[in-house]
C-alpha positions as CSV (number, residue, x, y, z in Angstrom):
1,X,-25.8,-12.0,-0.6
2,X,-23.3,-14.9,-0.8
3,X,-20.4,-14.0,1.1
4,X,-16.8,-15.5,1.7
5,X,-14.1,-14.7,4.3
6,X,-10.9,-16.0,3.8
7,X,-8.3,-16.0,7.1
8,X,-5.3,-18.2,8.1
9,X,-2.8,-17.0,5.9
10,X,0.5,-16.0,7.1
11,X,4.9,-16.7,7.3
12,X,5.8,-19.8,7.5
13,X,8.8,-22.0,7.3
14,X,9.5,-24.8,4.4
15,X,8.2,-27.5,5.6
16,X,5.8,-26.0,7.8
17,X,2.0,-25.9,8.2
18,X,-0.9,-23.1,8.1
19,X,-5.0,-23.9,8.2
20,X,-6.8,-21.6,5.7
21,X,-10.3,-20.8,6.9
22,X,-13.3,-19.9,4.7
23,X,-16.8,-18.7,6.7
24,X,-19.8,-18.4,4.1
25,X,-22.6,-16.8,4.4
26,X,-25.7,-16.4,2.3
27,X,-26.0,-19.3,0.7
28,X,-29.3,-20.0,-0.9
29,X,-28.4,-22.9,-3.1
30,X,-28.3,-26.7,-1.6
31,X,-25.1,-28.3,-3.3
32,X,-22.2,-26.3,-4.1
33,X,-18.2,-26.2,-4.4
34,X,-16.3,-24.6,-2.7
35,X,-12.8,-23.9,-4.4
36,X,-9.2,-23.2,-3.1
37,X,-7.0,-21.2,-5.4
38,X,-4.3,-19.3,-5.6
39,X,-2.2,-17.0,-7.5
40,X,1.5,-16.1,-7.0
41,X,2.8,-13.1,-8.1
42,X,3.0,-12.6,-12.5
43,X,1.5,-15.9,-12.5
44,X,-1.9,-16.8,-13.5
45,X,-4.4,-18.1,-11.1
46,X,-3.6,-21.8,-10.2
47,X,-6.8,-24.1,-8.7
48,X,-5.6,-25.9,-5.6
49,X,-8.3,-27.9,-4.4
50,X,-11.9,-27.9,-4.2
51,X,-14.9,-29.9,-2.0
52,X,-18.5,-30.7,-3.1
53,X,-21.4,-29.9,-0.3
54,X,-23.0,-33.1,-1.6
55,X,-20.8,-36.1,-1.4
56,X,-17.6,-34.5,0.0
57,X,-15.8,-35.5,-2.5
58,X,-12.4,-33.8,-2.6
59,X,-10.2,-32.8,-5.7
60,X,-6.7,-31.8,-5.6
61,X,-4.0,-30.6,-8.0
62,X,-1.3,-32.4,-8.8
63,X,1.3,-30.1,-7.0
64,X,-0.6,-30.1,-3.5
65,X,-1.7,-33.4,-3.3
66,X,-0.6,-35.5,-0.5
67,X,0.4,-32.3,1.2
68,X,-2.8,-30.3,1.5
69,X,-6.4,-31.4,2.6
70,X,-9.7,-29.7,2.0
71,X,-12.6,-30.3,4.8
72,X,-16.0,-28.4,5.8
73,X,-17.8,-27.8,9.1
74,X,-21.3,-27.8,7.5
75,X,-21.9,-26.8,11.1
76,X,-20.2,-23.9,11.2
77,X,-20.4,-23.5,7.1
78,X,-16.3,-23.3,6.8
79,X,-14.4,-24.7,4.6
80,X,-10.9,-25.4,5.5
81,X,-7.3,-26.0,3.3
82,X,-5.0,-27.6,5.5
83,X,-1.7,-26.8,4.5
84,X,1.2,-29.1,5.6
85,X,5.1,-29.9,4.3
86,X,5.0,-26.2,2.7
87,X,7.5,-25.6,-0.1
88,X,8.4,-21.9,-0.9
89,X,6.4,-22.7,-4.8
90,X,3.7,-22.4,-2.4
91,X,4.0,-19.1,-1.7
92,X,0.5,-17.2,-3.2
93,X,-2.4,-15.3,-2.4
94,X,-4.9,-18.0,-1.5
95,X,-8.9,-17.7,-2.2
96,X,-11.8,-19.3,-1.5
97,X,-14.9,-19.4,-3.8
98,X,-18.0,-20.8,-4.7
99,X,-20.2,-22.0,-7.2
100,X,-23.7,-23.8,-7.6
101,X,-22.7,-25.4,-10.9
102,X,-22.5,-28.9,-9.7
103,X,-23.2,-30.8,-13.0
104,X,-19.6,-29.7,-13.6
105,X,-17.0,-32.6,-12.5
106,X,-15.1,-31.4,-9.4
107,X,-11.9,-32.1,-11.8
108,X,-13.5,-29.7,-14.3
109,X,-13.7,-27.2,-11.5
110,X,-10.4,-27.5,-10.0
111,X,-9.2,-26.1,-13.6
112,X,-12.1,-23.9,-14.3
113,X,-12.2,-20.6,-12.2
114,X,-14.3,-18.6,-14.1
115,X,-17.4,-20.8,-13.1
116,X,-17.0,-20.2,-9.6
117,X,-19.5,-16.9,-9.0
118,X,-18.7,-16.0,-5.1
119,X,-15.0,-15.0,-4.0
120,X,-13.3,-14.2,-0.6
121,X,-11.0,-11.5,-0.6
122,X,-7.7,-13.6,-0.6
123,X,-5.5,-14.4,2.3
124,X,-1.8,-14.2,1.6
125,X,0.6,-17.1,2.4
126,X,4.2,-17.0,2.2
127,X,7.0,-19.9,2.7
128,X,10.2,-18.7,3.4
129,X,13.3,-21.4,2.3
């Protein structure tokens, strides 16, 4: 079974930073994304960034970019969200996911949750002012 285990989430200061970390497991499928998203409270779920296992390519929203990176440790098989300059809009529960639909656009994913099929559990992140 695919799994995903989100950590790294935590209280932080505007203007701060925090590493999100995704281990998977199980994967049985050669390319993949893996997706970053997140989901404040009474608002709907938001897609942050995402990575593609084939190229690396990297996709951000609009509201993250230049502040947050996306990497992998094929090594290791973690994904990471590097989380820096951190605003207090920021403030969500951040999940990682996965999905083997790669003749998608990563920029088609980014706004398309429901065709990611593996989720972590969610790690929350909160930026004080």
């Amino acid at each position: 079974d695919v799994q995903l285990q989100a950590s790294g989430g935590g209280l932080v200061q505007a203007g701060g930073s925090l590493r999100l970390s995704c281990a998977a497991s199980g994967f049985t499928f050669d390319d993949y994304f893996i997706g970053w998203f997140r989901q404040a409270p009474g608002e709907e779920r938001e897609g942050v960034s995402c990575i593609s296992s084939s190229d690396g390519s990297t996709y951000y929203a609009d509201s993250v970019k230049g502040r947050f990176t996306v990497s992998s440790d094929n090594a290791k098989n973690t994904f990471y969200l590097q989380m820096n300059s951190l605003k207090p809009e920021d403030t969500a529960v951040y999940y990682c996911a996965a999905t083997a639909s790669t003749y998608y656009s990563g920029s088609y994913l980014l706004l398309h949750s429901f065709e990611y099929d593996y989720w972590g559990q969610g790690t929350l992140v909160t930026v004080s002012s």
